[in-house]
C-alpha positions as CSV (number, residue, x, y, z in Angstrom):
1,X,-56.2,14.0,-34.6
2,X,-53.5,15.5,-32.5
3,X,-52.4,13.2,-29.0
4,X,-52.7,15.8,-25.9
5,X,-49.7,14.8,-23.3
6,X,-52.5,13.1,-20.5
7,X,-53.2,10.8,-23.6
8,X,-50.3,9.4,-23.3
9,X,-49.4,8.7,-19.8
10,X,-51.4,5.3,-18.8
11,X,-54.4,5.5,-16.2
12,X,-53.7,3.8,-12.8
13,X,-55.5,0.7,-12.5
14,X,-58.6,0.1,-10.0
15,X,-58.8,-2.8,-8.0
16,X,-61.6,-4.6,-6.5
17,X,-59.4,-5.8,-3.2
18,X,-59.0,-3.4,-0.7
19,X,-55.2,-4.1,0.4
20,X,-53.9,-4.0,-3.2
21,X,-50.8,-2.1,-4.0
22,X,-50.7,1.0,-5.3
23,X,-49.3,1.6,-8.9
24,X,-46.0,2.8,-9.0
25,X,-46.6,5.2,-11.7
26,X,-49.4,7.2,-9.6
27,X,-46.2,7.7,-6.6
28,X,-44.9,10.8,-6.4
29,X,-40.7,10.8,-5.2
30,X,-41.1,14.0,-3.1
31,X,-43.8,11.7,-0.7
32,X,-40.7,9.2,-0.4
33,X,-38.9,10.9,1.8
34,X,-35.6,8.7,3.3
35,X,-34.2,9.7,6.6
36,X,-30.7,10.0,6.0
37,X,-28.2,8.2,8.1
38,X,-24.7,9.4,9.3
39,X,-22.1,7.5,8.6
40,X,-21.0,4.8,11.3
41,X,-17.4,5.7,12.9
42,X,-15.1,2.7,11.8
43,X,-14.2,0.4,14.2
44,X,-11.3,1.2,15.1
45,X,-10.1,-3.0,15.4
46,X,-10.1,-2.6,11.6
47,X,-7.6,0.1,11.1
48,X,-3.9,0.2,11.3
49,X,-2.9,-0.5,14.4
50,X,0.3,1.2,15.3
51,X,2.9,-2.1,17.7
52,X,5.6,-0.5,19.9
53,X,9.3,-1.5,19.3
54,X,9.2,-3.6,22.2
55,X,6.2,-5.8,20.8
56,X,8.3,-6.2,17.5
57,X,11.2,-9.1,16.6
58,X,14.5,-7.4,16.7
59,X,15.2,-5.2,13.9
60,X,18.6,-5.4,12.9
61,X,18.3,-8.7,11.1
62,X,15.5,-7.9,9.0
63,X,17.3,-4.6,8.0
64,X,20.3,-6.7,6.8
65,X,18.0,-8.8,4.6
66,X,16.4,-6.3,3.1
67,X,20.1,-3.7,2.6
68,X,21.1,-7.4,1.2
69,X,18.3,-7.5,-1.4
70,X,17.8,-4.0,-2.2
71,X,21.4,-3.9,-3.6
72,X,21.2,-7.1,-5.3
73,X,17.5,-5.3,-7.3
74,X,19.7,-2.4,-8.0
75,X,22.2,-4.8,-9.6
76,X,19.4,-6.5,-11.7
77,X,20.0,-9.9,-9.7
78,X,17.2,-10.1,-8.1
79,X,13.6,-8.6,-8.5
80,X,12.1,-5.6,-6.1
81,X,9.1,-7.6,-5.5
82,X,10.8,-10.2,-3.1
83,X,10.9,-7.5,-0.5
84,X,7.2,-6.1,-1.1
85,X,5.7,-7.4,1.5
86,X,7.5,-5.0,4.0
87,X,7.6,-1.7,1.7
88,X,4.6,0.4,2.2
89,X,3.1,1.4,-1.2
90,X,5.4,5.0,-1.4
91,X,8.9,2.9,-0.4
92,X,7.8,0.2,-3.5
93,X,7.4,2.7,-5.6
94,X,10.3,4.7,-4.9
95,X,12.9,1.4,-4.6
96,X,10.9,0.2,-7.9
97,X,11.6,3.3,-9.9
98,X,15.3,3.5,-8.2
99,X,15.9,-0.4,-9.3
100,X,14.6,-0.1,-12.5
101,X,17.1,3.0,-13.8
102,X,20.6,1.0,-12.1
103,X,19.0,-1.8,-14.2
104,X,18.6,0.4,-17.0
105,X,22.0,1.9,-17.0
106,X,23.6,-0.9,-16.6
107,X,22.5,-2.7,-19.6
108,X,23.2,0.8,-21.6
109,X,26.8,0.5,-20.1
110,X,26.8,-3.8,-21.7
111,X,27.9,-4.5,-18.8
112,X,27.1,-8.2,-17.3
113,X,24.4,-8.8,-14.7
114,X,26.4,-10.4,-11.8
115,X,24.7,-11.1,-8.3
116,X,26.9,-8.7,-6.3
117,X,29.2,-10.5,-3.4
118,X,27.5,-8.6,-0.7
119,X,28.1,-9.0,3.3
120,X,26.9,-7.0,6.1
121,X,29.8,-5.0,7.6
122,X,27.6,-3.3,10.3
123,X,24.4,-2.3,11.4
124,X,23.5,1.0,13.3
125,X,19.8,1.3,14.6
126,X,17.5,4.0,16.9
127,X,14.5,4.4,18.3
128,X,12.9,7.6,17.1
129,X,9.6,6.9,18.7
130,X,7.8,4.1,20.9
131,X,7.5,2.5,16.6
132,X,9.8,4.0,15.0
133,X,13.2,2.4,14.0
134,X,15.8,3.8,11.5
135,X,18.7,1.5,10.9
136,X,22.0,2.2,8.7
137,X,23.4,-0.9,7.3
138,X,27.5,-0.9,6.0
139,X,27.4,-3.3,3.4
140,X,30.7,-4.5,1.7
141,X,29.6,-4.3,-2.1
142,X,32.6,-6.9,-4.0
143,X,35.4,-4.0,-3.3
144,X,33.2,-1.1,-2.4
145,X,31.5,0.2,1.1
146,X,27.9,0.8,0.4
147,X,25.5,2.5,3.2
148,X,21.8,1.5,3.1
149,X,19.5,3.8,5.2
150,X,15.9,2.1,6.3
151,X,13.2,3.8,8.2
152,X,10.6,1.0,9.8
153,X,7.6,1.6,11.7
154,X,5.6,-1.2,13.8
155,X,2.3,-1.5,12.6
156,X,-0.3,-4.6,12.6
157,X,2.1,-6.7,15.0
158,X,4.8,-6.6,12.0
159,X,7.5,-4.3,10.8
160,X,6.6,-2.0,7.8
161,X,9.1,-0.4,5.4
162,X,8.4,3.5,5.0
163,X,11.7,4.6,2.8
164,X,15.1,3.4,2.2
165,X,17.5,4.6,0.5
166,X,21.3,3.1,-0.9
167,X,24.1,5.9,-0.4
């Protein structure tokens, strides 16, 4: 006896109330029709919020710190993440990979992993935009002059780091 395709598909069930549900299997999709909703603009309290200079704590001593601590992570003495916080995600990744090859080289070279004698010789900042800072920090580097070059911008009431760079 061969099974025809209707034999196989259950029969919806009759009900003796009147308010009883439909079976789900009798529904066709297409007579489900859902309006569909345009995306809601987001608020803008929950983006990045961009702080003018003058909203911000001075500059120039958090652009010593981090000079300071950049040069000690490119010396292996201390680790990249300390300064995270500040870096946005491209700076991290760029002071990361930077760190990670003066690390490298070094231990290809034998030579010992010292915590540099670092002091700030002098600090040069300006005020590209109403958030915008770039700052040049002279560091003296046990008996070398190293430069470090930092670009901040104000967002979210803090500063953020968006590239530096040791010369």
């Amino acid at each position: 006896m061969k099974k025809t395709p209707s034999a196989d598909v259950p029969k919806p069930r009759k009900s003796g109330r009147r308010n009883a549900r439909p079976d789900p299997r009798s529904i066709s999709l297409r007579s489900l029709s859902v309006p569909v909703k345009e995306p809601e603009p987001v608020d803008s309290h929950f983006t990045i919020q961009p702080t003018e200079v003058k909203d911000l704590s001075d500059a120039e001593p958090l652009l010593a710190n981090l000079a300071i601590v950049m040069v000690e992570a490119m010396a292996g003495a201390r680790n990249i993440e300390q300064i995270a916080r500040w870096l946005t995600e491209s700076a991290y990744q760029q002071s990361l990979r930077r760190s990670l090859v003066s690390v490298r080289a070094l231990r290809a070279k034998g030579a010992p992993m010292n915590r540099p004698r670092v002091s700030v010789r002098s600090i040069i900042t300006r005020n590209i935009g109403t958030d915008v800072v770039e700052g040049t920090v002279i560091l003296n580097e046990n008996d070398r002059v190293t430069a470090v070059a930092i670009r901040m911008r104000g967002w979210d009431r803090r500063w953020h780091v968006e590239s530096i760079h040791v010369l």
